[in-house]
N, C-alpha and C positions, 0 to 999 in steps of 0.2 A: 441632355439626357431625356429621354423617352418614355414615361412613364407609362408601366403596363397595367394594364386591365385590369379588375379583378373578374373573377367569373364566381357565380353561384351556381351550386348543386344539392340535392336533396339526397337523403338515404331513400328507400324505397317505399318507406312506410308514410314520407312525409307528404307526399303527392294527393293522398287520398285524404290524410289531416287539411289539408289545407282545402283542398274542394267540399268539406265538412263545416269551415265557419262560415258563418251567416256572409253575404255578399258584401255589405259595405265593410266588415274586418279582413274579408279575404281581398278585397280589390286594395286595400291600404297597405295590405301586408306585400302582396304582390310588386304593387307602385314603390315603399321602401327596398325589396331584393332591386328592384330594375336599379334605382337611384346608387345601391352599391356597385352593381356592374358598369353603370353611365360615367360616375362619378369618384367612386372609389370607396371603399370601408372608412378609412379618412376621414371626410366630409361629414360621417356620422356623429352627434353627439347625443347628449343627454335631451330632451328623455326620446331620442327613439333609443340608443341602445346604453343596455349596463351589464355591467361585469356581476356572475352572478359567484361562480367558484371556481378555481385551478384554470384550466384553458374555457370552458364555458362562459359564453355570453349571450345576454337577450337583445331581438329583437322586439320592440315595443310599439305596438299602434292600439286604437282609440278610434272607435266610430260609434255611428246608429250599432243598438244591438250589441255594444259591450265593447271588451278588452279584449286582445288576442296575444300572444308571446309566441315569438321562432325563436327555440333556443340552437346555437349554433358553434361551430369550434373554428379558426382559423388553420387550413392546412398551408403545404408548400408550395408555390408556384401561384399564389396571390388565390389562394381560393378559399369557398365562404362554405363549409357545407352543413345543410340544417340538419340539425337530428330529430328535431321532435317541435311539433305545432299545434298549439292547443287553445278554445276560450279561455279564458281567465272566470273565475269565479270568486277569489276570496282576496285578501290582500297579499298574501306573502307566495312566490312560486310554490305550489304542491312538489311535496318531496316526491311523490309517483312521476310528475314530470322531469325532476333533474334525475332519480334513476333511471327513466327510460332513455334519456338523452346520454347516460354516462356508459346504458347498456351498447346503442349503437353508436358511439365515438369508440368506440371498440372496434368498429369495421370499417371504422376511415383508417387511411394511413394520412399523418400527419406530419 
């Protein structure tokens, strides 16, 4: 058996979130998406990702220049789509980012 792919995708708003963190969170965040599509969501454990509530989960990286989180949902057909991408500031995920992520998992079909 032939194990397929996963692919990632972004909602529209997240393209521009992500060219917004500093270079070394954005090239880590970047290099983790690649490592899901190369390798598989699978292969992922703690701490790059964790389950945050209902179908949402984080992406987690760590460089020069802070914390980053791509909070993300699992659709059908092996796919990764991020909803919302943002520095981190404080310890616990700001509730403004799981609502904006809960706003557009709303426009994914899952």
């Amino acid at each position: 058996m032939i194990a397929m792919n996963w692919t990632v995708e972004t909602v529209s708003a997240v393209d521009a979130e992500i060219e917004a963190l500093p270079v070394a969170l954005r090239t880590r965040l970047i290099r983790l998406l690649e490592v899901v599509e190369n390798v598989g969501l699978e292969a992922l454990r703690a701490p790059h990702v964790r389950h945050l509530d209902g179908k949402l989960w984080e992406l987690r990286v760590r460089a020069e220049g802070g914390i980053a989180r791509g909070i993300y949902v699992t659709a059908a057909g092996r796919r990764v789509v991020v909803l919302h991408v943002f520095a981190k500031k404080s310890r616990k995920t700001p509730r403004r980012a799981l609502a904006t992520a809960r706003e557009r998992m709303r426009q994914v079909t899952t």
